[in-house]
KOLNURO-815082 format. One record per residue: chain; x, y, z of N, C-alpha, C in turn. Coordinates in Angstrom, 3 decimals. Layout:
A|X|Y|Z|X|Y|Z|X|Y|Z
...
This chain:
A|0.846|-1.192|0.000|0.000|0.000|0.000|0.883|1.244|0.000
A|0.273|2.351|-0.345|1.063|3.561|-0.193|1.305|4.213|1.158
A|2.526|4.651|0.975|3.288|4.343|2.580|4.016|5.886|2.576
A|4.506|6.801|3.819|5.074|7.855|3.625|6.393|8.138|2.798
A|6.393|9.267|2.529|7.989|9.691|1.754|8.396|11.172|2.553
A|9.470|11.081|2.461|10.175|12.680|3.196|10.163|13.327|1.762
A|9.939|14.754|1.950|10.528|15.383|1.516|10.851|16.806|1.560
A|12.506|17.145|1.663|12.203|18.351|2.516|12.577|18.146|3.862
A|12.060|19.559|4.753|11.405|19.011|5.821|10.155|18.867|6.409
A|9.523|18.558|5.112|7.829|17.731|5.366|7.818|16.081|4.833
A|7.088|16.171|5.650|6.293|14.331|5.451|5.472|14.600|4.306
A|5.454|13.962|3.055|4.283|13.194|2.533|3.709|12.106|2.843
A|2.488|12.184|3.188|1.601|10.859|3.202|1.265|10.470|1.915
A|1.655|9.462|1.204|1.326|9.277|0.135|0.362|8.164|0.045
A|-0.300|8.519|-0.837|-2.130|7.739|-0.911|-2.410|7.102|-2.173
A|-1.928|7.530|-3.495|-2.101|7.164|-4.457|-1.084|7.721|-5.396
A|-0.798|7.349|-6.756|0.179|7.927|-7.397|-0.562|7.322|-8.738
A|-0.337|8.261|-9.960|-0.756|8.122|-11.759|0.362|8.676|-12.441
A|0.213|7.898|-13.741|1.258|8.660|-14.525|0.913|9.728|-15.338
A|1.570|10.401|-15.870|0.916|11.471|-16.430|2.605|11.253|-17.844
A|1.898|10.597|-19.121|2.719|10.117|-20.455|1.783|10.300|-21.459
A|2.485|10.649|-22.537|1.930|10.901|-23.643|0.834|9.703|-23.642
A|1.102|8.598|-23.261|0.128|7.393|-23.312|-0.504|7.086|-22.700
A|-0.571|7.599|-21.346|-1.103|7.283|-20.436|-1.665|8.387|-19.064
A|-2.278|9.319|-18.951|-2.586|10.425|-18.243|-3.866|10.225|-17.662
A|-3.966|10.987|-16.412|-4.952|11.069|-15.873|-6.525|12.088|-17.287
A|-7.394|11.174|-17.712|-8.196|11.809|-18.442|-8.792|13.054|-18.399
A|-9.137|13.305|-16.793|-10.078|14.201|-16.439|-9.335|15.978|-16.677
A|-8.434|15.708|-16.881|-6.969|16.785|-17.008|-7.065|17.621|-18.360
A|-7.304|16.669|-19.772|-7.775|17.060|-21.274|-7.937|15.846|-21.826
A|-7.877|16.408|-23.169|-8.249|15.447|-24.022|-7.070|14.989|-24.865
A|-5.834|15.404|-24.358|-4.740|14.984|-24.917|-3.813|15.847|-23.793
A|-2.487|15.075|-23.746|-1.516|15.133|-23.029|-0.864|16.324|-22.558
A|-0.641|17.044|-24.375|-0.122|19.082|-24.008|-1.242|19.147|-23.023
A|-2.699|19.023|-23.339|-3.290|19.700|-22.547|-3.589|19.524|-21.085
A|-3.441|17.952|-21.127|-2.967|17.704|-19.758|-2.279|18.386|-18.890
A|-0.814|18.406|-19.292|0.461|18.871|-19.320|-0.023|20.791|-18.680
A|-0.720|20.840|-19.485|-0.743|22.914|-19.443|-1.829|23.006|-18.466
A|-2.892|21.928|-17.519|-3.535|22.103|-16.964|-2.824|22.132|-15.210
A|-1.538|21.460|-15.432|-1.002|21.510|-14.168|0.565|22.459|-14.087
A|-0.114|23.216|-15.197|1.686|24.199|-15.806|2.599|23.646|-15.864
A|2.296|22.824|-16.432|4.040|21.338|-16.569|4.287|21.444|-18.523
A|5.884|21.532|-18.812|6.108|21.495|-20.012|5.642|19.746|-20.536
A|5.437|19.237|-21.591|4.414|18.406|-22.252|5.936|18.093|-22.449
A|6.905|17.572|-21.744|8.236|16.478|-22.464|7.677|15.335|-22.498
A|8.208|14.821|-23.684|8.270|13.208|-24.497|8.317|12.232|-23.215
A|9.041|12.270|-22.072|9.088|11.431|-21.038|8.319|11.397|-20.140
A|7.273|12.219|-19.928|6.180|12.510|-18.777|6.514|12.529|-17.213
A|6.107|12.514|-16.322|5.899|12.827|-15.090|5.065|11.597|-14.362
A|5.474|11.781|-12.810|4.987|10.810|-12.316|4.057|11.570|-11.031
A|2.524|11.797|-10.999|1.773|12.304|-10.429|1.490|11.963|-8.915
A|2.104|12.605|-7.351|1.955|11.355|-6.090|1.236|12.541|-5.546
A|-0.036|11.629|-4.910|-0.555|12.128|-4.616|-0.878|11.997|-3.156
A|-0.949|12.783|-2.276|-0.993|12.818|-0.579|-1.729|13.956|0.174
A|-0.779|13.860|1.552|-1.200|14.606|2.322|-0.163|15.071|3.803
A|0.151|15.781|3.380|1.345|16.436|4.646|1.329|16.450|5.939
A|2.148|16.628|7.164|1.638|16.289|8.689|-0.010|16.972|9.084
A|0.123|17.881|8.750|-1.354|18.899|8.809|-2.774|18.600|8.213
A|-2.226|17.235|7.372|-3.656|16.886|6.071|-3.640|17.362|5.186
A|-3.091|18.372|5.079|-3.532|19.303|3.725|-2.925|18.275|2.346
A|-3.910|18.670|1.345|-3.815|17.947|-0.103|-2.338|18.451|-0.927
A|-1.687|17.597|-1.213|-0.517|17.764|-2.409|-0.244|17.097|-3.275
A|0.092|17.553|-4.687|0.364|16.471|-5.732|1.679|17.068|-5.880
A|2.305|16.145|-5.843|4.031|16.221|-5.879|3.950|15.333|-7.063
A|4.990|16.438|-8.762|5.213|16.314|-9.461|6.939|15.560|-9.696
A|6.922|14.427|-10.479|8.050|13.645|-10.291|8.893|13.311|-11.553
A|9.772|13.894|-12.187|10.423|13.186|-13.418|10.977|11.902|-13.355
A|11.013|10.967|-11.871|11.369|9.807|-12.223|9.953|8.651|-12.378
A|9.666|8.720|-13.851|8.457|8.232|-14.055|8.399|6.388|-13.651
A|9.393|6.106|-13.991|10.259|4.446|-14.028|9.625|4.004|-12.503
A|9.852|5.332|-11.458|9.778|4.979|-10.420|8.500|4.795|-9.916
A|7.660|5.748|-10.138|6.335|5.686|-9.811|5.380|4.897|-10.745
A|5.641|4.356|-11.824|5.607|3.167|-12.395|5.739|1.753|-11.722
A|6.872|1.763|-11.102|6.851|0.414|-10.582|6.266|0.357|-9.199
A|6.043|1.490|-8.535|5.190|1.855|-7.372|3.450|0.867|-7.939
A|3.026|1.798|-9.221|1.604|1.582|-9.089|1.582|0.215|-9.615
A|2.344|-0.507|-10.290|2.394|-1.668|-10.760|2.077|-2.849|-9.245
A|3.304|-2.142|-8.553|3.155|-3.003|-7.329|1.726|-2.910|-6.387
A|1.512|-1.590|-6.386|0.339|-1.810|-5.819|-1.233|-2.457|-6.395
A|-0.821|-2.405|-7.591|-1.777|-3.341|-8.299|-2.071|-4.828|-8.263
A|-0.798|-5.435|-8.053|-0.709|-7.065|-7.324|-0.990|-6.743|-5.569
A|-1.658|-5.787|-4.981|-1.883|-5.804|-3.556|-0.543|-5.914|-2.648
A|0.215|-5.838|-3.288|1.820|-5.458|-2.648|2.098|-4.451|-2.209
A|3.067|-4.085|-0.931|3.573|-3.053|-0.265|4.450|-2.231|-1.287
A|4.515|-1.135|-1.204|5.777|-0.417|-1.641|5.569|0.976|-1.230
A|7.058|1.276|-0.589|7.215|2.806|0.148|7.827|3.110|-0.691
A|7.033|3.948|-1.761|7.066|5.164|-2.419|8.245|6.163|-1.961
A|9.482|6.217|-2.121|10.098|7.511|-1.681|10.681|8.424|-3.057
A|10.423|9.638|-3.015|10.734|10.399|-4.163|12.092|11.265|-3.819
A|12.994|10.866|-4.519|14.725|11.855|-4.335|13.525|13.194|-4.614
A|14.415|14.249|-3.922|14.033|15.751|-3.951|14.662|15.986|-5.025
A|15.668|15.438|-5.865|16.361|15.978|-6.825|15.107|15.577|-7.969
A|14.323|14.936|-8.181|13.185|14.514|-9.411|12.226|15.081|-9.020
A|12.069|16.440|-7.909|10.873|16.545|-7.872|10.711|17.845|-8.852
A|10.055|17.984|-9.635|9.486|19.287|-10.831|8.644|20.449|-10.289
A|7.684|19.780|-9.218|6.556|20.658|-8.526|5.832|20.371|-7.603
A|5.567|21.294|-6.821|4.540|20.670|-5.491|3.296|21.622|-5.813
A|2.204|20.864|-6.016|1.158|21.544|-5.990|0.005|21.728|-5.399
A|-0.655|22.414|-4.927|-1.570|22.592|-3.369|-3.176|21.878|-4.805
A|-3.644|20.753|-3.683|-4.867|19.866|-3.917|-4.342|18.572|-4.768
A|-5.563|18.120|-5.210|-5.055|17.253|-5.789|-6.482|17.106|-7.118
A|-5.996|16.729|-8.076|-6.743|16.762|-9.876|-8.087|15.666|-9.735
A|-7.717|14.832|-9.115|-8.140|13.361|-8.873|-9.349|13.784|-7.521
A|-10.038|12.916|-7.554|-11.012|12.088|-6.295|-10.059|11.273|-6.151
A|-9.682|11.500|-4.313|-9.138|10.067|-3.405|-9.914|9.805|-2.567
A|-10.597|8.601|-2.517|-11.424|8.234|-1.179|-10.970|7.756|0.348
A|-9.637|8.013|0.182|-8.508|7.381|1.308|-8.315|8.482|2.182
A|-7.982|8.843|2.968|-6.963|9.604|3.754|-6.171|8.698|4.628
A|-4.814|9.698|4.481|-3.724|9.215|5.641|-4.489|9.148|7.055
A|-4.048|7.699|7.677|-4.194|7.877|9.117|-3.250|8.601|10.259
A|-3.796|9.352|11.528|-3.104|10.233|12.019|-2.826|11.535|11.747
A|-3.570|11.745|11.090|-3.495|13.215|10.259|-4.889|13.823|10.636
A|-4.611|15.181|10.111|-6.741|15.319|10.093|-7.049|15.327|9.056
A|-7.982|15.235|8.936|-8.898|14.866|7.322|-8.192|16.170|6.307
A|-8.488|15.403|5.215|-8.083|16.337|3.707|-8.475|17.737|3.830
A|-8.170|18.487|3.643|-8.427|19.931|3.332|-7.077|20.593|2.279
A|-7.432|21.197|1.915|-6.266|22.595|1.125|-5.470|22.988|1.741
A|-4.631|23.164|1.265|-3.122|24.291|2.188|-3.780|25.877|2.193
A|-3.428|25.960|3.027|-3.505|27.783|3.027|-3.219|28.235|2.315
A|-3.923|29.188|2.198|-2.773|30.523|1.796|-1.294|30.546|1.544
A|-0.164|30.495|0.717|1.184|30.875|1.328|1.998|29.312|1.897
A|0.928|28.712|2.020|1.607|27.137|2.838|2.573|26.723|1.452
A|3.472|26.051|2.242|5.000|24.926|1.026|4.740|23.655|1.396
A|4.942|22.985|0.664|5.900|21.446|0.471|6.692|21.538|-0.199
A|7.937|22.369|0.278|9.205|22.496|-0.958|9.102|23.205|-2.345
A|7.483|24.050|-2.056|7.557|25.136|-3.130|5.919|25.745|-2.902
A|6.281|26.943|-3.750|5.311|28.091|-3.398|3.596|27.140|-4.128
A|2.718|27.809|-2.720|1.274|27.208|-2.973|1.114|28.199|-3.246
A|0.563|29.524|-4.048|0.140|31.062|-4.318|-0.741|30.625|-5.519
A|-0.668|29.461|-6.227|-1.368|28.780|-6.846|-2.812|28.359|-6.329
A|-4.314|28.426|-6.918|-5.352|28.097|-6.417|-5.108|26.547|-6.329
A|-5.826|25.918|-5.288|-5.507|24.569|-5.319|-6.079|23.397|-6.093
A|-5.647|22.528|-6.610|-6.218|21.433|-7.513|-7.305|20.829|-7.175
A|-8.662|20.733|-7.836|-9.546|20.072|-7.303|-10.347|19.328|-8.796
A|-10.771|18.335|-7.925|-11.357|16.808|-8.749|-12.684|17.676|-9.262
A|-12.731|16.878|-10.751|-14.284|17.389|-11.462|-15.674|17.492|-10.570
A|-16.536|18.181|-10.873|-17.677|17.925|-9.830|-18.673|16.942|-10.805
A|-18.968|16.222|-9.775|-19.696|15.033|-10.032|-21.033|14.942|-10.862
A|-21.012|16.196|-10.410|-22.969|16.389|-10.251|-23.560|17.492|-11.867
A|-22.397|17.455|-12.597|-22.809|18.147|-13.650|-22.074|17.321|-14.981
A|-22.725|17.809|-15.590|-21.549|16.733|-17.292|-20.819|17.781|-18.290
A|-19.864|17.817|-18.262|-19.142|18.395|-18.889|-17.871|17.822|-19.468
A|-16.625|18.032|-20.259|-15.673|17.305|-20.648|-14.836|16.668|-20.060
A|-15.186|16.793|-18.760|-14.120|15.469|-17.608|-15.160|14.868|-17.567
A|-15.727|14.924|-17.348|-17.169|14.040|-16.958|-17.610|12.792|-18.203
A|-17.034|13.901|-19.469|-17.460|12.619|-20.443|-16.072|11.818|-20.765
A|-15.029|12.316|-20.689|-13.931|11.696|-20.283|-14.024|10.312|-19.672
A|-14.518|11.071|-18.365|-14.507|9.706|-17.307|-15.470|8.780|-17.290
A|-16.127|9.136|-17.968|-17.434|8.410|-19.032|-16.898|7.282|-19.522
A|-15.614|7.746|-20.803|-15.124|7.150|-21.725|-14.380|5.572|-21.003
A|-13.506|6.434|-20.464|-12.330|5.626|-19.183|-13.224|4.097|-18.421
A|-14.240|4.887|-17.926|-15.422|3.658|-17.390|-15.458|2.586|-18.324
A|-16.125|3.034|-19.480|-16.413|2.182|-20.462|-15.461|1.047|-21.092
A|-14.269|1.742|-20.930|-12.847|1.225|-21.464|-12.608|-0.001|-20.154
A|-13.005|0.762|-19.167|-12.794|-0.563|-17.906|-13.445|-1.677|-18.108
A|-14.573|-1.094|-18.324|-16.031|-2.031|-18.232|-16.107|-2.713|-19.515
A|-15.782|-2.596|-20.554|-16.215|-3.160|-22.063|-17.139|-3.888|-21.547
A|-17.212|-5.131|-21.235|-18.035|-6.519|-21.796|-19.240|-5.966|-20.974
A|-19.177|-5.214|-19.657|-20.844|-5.518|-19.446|-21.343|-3.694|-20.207
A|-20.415|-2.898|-20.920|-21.138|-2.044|-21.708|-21.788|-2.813|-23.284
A|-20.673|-3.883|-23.450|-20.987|-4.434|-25.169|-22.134|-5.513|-24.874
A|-22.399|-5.933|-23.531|-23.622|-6.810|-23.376|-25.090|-5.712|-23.594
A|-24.660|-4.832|-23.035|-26.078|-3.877|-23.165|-26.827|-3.560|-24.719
A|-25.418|-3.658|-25.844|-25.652|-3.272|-27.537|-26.181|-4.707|-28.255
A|-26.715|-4.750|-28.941|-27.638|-5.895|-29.627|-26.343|-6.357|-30.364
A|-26.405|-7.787|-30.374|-24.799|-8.442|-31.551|-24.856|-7.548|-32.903
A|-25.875|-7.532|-33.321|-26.590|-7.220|-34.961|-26.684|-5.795|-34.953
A|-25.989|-5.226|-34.000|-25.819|-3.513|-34.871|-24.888|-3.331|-35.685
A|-25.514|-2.457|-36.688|-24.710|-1.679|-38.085|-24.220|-0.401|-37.747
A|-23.152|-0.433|-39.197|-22.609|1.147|-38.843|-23.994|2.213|-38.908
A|-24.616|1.763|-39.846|-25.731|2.402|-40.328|-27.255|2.022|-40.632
A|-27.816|1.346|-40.303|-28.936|0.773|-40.203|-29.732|0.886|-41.621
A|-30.086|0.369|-42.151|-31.061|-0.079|-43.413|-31.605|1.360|-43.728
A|-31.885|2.057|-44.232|-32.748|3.553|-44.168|-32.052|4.485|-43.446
A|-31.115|4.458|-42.533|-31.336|5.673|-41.660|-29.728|6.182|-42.019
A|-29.784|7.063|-41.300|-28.587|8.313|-40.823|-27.944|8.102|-39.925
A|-27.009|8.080|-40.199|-26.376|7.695|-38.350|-26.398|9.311|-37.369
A|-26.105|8.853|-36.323|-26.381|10.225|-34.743|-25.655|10.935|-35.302
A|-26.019|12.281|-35.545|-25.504|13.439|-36.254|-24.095|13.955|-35.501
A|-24.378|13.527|-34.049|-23.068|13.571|-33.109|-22.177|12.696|-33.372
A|-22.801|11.518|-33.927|-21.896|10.772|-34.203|-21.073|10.787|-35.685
A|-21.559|11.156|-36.429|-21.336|11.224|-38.082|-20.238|12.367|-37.720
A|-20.116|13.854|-37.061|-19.311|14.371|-36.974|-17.995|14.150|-36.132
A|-18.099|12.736|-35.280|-17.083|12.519|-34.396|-16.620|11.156|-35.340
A|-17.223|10.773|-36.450|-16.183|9.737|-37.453|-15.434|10.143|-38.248
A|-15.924|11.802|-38.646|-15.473|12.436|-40.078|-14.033|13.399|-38.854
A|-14.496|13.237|-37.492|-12.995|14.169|-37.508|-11.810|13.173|-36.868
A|-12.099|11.888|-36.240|-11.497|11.292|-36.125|-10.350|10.754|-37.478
A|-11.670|10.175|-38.607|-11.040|10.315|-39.832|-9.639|11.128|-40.498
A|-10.433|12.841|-40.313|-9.386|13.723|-40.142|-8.114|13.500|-39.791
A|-8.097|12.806|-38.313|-6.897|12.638|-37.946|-5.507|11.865|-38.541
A|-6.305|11.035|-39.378|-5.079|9.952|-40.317|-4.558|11.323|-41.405
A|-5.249|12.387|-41.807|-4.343|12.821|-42.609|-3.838|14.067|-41.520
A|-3.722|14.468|-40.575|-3.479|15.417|-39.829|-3.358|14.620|-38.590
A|-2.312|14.267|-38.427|-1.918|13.753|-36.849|-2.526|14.854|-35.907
A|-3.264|14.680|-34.445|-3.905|15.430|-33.670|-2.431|15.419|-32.479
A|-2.655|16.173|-31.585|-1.522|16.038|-30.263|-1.810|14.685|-29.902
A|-0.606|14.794|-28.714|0.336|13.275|-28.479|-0.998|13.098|-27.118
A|-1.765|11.942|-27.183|-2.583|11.385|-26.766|-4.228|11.375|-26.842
A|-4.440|11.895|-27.828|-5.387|11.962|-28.205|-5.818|11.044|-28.895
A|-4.994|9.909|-29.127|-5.176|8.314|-29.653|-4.395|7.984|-29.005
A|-4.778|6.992|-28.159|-4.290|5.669|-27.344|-4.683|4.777|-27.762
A|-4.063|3.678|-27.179|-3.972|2.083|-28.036|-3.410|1.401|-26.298
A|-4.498|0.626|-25.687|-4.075|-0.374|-25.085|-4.509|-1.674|-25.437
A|-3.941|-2.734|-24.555|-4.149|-4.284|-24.485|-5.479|-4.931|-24.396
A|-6.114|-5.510|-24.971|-7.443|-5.981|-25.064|-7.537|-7.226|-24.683
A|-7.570|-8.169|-25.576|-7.701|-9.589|-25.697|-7.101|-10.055|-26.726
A|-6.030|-11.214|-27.008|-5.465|-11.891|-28.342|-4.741|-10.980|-28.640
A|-5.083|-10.415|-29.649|-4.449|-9.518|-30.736|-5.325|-8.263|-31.055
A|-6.460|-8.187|-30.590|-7.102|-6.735|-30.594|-6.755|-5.891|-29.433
A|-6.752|-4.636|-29.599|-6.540|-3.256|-28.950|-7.664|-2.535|-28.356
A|-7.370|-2.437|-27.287|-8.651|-1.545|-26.600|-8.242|0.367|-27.360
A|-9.166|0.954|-27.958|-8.678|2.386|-28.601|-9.517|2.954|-28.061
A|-8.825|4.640|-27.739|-9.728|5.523|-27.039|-9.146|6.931|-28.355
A|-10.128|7.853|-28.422|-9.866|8.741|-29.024|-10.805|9.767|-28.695
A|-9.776|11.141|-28.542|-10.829|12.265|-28.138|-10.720|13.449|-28.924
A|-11.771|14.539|-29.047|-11.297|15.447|-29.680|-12.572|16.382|-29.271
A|-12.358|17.797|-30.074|-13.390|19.098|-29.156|-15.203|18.528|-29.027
A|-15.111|18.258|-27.921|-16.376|17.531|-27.390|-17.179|16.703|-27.591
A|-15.788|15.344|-28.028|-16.148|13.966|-27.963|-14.916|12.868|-27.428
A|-15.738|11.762|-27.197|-14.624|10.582|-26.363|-15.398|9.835|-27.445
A|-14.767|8.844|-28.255|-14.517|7.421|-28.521|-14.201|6.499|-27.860
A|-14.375|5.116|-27.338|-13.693|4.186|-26.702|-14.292|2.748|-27.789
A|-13.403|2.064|-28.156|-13.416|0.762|-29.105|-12.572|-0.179|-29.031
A|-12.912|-1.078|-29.488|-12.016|-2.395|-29.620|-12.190|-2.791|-31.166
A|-10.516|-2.732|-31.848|-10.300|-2.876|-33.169|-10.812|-4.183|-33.438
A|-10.936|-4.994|-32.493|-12.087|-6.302|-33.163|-13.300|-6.223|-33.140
A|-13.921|-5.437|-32.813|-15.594|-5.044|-32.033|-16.212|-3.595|-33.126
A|-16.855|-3.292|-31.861|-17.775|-1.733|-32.111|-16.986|-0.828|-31.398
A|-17.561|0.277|-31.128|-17.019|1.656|-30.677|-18.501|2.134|-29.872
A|-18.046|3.010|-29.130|-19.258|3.928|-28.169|-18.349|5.040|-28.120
A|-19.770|6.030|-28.673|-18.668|7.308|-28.765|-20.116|7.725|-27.383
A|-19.048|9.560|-26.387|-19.828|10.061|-25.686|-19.295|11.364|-25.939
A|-20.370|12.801|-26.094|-20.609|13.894|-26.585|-21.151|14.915|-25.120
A|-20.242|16.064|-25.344|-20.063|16.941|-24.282|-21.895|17.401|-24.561
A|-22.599|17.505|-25.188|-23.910|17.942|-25.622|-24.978|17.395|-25.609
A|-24.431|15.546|-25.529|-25.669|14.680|-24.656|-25.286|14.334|-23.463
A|-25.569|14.905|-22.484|-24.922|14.594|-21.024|-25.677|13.264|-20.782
A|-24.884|12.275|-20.845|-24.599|10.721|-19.828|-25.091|9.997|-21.411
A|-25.170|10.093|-21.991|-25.947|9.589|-23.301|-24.353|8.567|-23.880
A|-24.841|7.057|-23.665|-23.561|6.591|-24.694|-24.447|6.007|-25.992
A|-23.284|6.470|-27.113|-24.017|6.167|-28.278|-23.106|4.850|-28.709
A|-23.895|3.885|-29.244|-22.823|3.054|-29.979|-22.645|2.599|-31.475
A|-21.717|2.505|-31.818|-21.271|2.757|-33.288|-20.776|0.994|-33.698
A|-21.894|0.287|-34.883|-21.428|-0.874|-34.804|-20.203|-0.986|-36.412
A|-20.151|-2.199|-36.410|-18.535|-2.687|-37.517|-18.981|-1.950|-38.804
A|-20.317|-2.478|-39.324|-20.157|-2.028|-40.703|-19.233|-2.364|-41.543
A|-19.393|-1.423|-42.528|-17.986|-1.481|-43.630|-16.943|-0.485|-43.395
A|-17.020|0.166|-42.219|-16.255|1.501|-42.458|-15.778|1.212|-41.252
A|-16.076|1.244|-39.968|-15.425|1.277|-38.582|-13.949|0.654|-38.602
A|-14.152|-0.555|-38.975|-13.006|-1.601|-38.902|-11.654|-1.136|-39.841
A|-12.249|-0.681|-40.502|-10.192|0.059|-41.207|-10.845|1.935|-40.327
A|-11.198|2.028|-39.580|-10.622|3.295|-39.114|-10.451|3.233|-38.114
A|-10.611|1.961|-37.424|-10.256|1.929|-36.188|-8.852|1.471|-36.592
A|-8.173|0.555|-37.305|-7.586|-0.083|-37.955|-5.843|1.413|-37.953
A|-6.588|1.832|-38.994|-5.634|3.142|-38.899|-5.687|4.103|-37.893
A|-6.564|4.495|-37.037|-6.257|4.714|-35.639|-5.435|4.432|-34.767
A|-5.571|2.936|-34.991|-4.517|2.499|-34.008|-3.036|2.383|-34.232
A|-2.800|2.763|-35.963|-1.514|2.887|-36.190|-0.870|3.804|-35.539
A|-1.597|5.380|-35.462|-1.226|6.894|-34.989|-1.023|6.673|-33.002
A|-1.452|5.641|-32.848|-1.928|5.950|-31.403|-0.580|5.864|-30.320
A|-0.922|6.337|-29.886|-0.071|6.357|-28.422|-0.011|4.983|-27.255
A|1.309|4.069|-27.280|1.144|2.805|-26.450|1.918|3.151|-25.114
A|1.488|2.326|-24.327|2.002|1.978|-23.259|3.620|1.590|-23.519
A|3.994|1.698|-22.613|6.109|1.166|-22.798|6.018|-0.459|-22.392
């Protein structure tokens, strides 16, 4: 589990940790990585950052920014097999300390007092004068929201693809496809002749030899499997997932999608 780190002369309680890589970023942040990157004033380098997230002797919320990504990598790996690992971050890799945190944590450190913000003026080894980081609000839909929409879905596949009938088309006998949707194929499309920024196509591990693909762009999420269908979700139908079946067309654009996309190391 996540266990304290010094740094400084403050304690981090550390609670959770994400990576933040061209391939791999916390969603709720943008819809691609620069923008990730410019939401926490961090330069968008090719090597990314390693996101730890805690809470100092006082409680207060911090995300301590980390260039040794390798490290906090093998942190969340481990904690993923239910294994111990004390997280300690050299002060020499740290990039930034930033007052809150981007994320919902449902944890707090024990011995501390509950989560709150740093003050005013408060440090962990660098200036808080910065408003503090706080998690999307729940209770409205907007582009983290459909983000984290997307992300769900990507978790969940099989009991979202149980909900879609086997026998859906790209386009159904007579009809038009979702006008939201017809414009989120033609710009995805786009993207094979105009590469979009570095994560805005991802490509993870599925099953066999198919790829789980996510793709986003100005107020839409895609999430698909290059052997399957796709469910796209639209900043303009709040909670609405639409799904997009094989057809004749899906399967080579998911196909070439996944050439452009952004993998895991």
């Amino acid at each position: 589990m996540p266990a304290t780190e010094e740094s400084g002369d403050e304690a981090l309680y550390v609670l959770t940790a994400v990576l933040l890589t061209p391939a791999q970023f916390p969603s709720v942040l943008g819809d691609d990585y620069p923008e990730a990157c410019a939401v926490l004033g961090l330069e968008p380098y090719e090597t990314g950052y390693g996101l730890v997230l805690g809470q100092d002797g006082g409680g207060a919320r911090w995300t301590v920014v980390t260039d040794d990504v390798s490290l906090v990598a093998c942190a969340i790996a481990t904690w993923d097999c239910g294994m111990e690992y004390a997280l300690a971050i050299d002060d020499r890799t740290v990039v930034a300390s930033l007052p809150g945190w981007p994320l919902a944590v449902a944890v707090a450190a024990p011995g501390v007092p509950a989560p709150h913000d740093p003050a005013p003026g408060a440090e962990l080894g660098a200036d808080a004068s910065r408003a503090p980081l706080t998690p999307p609000d729940s209770e409205r839909w907007g582009p983290a929201q459909r983000r984290l929409g997307a992300d769900e879905i990507a978790l969940q596949w099989a009991i979202w693809r149980e909900q879609v009938d086997s026998d859906v088309t790209f386009v159904a006998p007579g009809e038009k496809p979702h006008g939201g949707v017809r414009r989120v194929l033609e710009e995805a499309r786009g993207y094979l002749a105009s590469p979009p920024p570095a994560g805005r196509i991802r490509s993870a591990f599925a099953s066999g030899d198919a790829r789980t693909l996510r793709a986003d762009g100005p107020g839409w999420s895609m999430v698909a499997r290059t052997d399957d269908i796709a469910f796209v979700l639209l900043d303009d139908a709040p909670g609405e997932v639409l799904p997009v079946g094989r057809g004749p067309e899906l399967p080579e654009l998911l196909t070439a999608l996944d050439k452009l996309a952004m993998r895991p190391h």
